[in-house]
MIDOSE-1310 file (N, C-alpha, C; in nm, 2 decimals, decimal comma, always signed):
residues 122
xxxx	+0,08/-0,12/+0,00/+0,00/+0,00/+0,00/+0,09/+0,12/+0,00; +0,06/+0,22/-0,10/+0,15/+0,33/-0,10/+0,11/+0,44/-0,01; +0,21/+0,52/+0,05/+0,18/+0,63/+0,12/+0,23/+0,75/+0,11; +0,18/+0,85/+0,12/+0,25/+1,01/+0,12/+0,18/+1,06/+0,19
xxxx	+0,28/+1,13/+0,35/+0,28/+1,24/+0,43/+0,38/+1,32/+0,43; +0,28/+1,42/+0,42/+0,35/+1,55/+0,40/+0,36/+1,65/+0,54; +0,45/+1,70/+0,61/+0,45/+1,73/+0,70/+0,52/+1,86/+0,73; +0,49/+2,01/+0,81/+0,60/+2,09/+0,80/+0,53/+2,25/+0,77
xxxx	+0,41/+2,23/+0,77/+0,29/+2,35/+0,73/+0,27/+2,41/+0,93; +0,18/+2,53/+0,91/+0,16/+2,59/+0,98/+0,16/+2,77/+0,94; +0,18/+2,83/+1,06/+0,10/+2,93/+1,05/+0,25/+3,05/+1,07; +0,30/+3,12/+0,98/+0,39/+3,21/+1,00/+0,35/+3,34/+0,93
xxxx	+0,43/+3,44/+0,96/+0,37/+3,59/+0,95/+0,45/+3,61/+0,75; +0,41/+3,68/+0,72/+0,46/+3,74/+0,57/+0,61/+3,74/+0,60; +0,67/+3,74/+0,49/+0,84/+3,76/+0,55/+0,93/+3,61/+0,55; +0,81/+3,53/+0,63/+0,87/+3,43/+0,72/+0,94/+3,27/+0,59
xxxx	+0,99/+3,21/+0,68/+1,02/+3,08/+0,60/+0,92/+2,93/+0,63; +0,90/+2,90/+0,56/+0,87/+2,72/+0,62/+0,97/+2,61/+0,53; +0,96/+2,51/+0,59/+1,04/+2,36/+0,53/+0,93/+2,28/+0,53; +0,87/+2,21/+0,42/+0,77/+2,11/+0,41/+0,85/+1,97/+0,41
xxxx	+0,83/+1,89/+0,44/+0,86/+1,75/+0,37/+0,80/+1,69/+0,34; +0,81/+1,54/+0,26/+0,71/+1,43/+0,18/+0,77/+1,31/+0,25; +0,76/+1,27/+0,28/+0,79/+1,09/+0,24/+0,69/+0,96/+0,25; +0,73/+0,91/+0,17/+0,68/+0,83/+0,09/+0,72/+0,66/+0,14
xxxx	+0,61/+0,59/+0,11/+0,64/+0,39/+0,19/+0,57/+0,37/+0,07; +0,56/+0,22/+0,03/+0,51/+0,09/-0,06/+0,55/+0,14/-0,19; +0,66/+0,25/-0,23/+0,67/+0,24/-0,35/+0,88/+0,30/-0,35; +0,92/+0,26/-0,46/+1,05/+0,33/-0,51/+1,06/+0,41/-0,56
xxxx	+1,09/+0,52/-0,43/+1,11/+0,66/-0,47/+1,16/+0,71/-0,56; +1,26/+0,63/-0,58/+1,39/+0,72/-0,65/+1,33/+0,65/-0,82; +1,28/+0,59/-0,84/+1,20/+0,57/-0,97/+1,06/+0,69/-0,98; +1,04/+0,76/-0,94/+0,96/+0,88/-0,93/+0,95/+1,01/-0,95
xxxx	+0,92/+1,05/-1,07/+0,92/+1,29/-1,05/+0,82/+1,26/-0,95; +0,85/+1,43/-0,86/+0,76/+1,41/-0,75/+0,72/+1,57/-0,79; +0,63/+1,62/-0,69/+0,56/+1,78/-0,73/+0,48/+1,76/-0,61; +0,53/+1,92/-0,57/+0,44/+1,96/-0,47/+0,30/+2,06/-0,56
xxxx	+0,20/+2,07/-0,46/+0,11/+2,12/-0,54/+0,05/+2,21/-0,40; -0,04/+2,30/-0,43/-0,13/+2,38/-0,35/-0,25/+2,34/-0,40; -0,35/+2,42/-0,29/-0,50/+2,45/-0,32/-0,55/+2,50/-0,24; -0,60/+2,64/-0,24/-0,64/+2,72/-0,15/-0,79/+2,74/-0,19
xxxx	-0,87/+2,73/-0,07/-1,03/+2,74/-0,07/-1,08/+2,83/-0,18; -1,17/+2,77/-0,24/-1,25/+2,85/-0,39/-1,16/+2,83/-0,46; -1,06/+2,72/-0,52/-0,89/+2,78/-0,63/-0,91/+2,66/-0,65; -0,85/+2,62/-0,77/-0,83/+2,48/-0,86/-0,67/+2,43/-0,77
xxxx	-0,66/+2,30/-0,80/-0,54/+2,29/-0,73/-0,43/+2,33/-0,83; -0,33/+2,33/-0,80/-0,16/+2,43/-0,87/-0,10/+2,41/-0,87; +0,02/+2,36/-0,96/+0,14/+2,29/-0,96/+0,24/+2,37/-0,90; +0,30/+2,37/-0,77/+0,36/+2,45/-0,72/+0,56/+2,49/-0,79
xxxx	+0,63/+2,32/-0,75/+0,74/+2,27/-0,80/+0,72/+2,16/-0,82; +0,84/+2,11/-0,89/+0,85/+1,94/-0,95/+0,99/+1,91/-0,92; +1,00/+1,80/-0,88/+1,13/+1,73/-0,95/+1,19/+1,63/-0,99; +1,29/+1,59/-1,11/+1,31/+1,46/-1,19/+1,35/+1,36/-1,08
xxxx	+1,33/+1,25/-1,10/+1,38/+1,11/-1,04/+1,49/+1,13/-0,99; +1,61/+1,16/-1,04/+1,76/+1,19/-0,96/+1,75/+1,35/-0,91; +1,70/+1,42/-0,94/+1,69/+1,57/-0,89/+1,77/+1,65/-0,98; +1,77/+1,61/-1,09/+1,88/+1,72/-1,16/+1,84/+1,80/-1,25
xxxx	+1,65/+1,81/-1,26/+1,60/+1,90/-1,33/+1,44/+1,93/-1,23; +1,44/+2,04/-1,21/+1,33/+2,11/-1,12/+1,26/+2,18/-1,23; +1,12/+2,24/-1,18/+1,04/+2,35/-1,22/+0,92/+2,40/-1,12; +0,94/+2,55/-1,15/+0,86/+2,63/-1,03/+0,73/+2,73/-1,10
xxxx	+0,63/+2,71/-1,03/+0,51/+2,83/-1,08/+0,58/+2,95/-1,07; +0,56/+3,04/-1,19/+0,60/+3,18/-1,15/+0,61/+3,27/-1,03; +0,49/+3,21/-1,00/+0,46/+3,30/-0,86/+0,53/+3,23/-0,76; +0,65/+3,16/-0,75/+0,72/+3,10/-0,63/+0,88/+3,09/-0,69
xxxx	+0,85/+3,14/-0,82/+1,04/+3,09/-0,83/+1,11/+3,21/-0,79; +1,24/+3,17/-0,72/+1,33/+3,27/-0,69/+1,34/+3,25/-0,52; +1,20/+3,19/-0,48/+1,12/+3,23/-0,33/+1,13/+3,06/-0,25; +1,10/+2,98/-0,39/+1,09/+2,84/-0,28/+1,21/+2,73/-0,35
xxxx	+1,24/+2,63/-0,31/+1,33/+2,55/-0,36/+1,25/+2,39/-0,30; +1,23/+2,33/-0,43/+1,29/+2,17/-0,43/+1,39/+2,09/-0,41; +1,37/+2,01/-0,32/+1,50/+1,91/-0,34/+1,45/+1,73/-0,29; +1,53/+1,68/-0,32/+1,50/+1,56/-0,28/+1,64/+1,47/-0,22
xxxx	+1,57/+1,35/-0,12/+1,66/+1,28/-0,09/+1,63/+1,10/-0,08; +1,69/+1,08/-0,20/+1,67/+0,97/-0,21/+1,70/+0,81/-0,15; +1,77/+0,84/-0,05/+1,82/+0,77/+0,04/+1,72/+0,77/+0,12; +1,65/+0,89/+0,14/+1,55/+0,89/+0,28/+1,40/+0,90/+0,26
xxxx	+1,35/+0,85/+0,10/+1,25/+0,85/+0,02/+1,18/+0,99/+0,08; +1,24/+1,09/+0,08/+1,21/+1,26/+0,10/+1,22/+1,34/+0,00; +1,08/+1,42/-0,04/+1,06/+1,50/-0,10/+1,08/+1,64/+0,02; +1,10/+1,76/-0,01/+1,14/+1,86/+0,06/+1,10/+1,96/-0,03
xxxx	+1,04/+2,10/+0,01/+1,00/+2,25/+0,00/+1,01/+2,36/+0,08; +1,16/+2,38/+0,03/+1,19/+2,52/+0,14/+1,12/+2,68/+0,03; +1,05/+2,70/+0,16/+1,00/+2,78/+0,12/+1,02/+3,00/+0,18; +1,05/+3,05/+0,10/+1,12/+3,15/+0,21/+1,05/+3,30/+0,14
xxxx	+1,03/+3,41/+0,22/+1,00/+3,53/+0,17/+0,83/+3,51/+0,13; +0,74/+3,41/+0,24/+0,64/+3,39/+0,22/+0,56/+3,50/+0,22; +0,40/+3,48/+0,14/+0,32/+3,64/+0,11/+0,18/+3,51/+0,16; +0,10/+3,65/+0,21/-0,04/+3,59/+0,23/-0,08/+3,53/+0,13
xxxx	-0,11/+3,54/-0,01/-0,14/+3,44/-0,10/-0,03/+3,37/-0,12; +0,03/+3,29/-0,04/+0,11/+3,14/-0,04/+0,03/+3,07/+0,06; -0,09/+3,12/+0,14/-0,19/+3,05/+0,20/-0,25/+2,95/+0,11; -0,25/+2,81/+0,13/-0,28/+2,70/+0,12/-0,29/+2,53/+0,16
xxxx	-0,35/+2,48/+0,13/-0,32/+2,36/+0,18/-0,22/+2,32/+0,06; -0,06/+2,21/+0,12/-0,01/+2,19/-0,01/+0,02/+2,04/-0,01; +0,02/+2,00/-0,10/+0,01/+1,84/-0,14/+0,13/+1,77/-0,23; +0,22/+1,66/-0,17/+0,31/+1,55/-0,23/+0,24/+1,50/-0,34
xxxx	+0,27/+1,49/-0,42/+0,27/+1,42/-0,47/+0,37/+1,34/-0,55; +0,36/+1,17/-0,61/+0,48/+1,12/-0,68/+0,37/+1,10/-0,82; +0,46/+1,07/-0,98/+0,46/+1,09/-1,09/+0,53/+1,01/-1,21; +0,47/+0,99/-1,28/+0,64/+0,96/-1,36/+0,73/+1,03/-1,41
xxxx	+0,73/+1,21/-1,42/+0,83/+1,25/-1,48/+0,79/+1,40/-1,38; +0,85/+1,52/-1,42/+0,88/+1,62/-1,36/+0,74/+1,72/-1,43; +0,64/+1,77/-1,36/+0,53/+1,81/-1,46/+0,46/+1,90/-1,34; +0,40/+2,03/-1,39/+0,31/+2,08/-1,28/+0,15/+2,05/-1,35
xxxx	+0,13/+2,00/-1,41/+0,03/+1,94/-1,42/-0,02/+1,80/-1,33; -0,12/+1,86/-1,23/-0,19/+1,78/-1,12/-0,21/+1,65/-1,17; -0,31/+1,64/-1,29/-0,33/+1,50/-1,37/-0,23/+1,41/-1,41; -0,14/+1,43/-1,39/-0,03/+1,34/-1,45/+0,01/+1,24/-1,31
xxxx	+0,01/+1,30/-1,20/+0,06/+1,23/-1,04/-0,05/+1,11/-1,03; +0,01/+1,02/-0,96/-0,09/+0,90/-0,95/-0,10/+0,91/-0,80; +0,04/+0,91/-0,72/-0,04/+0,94/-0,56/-0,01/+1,03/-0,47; -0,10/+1,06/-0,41/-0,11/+1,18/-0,34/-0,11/+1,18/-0,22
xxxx	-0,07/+1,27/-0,10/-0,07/+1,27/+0,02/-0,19/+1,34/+0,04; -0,25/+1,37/+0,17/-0,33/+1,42/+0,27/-0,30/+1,60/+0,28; -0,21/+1,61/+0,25/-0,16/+1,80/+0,27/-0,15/+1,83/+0,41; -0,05/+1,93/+0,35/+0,00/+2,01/+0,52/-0,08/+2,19/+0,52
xxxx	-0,12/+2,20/+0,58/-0,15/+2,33/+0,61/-0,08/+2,46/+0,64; -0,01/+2,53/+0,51/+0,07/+2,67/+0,52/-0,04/+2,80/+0,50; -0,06/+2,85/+0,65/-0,10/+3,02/+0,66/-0,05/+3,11/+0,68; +0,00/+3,19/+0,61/+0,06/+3,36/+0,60/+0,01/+3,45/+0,63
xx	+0,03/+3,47/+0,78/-0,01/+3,62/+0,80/+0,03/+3,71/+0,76; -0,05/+3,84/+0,74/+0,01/+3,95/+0,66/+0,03/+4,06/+0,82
């Protein structure tokens, strides 16, 4: 049975940083693009970042590059989102997911975690 928890959300002021993590049981990680995603109440969900199977090719929504970073650790089947120079609209619930290739298109991920809860106060 596969699993993804994502863990690492909560409630920080504008300005501030968070670290999300993923990890993942019943499957081989490191055979996986992974992508974090959002979805904030009334909003379609949104490909936030991605990254290839070995980690050597990322991609970021506009509205977060420069601000958040992907990485992964394949030893410790961990997906990771440091996230820094957060704004009230970075409020979301945000979601693991694993994939077969590196894509912010939601449809393409086959499983998904439960989400962690990031709120920005302004």
């Amino acid at each position: 049975q596969v699993q993804v928890v994502e863990s690492g959300g909560g409630l920080v002021q504008a300005g501030g940083s968070l670290r999300l993590s993923c990890t993942t049981s019943g499957l081989t990680f490191k055979d996986y693009g992974m992508g974090w995603f959002r979805q904030a109440p009334g909003k379609e969900r949104e490909g936030v970042s991605c990254i290839t199977w070995d980690g050597t090719n990322t991609n970021y929504a506009a509205s977060v590059r420069g601000r958040f970073t992907i990485s992964r650790d394949n030893a410790k089947n961990t997906l990771y989102l440091q996230m820094n120079s957060l704004k009230p609209e970075d409020t979301a619930m945000y979601y693991c997911a694993a994939g077969p290739y590196c894509t912010l298109a939601p449809r393409s991920f086959r499983y998904w975690g439960q989400g962690t809860q990031v709120t920005v106060s302004s």
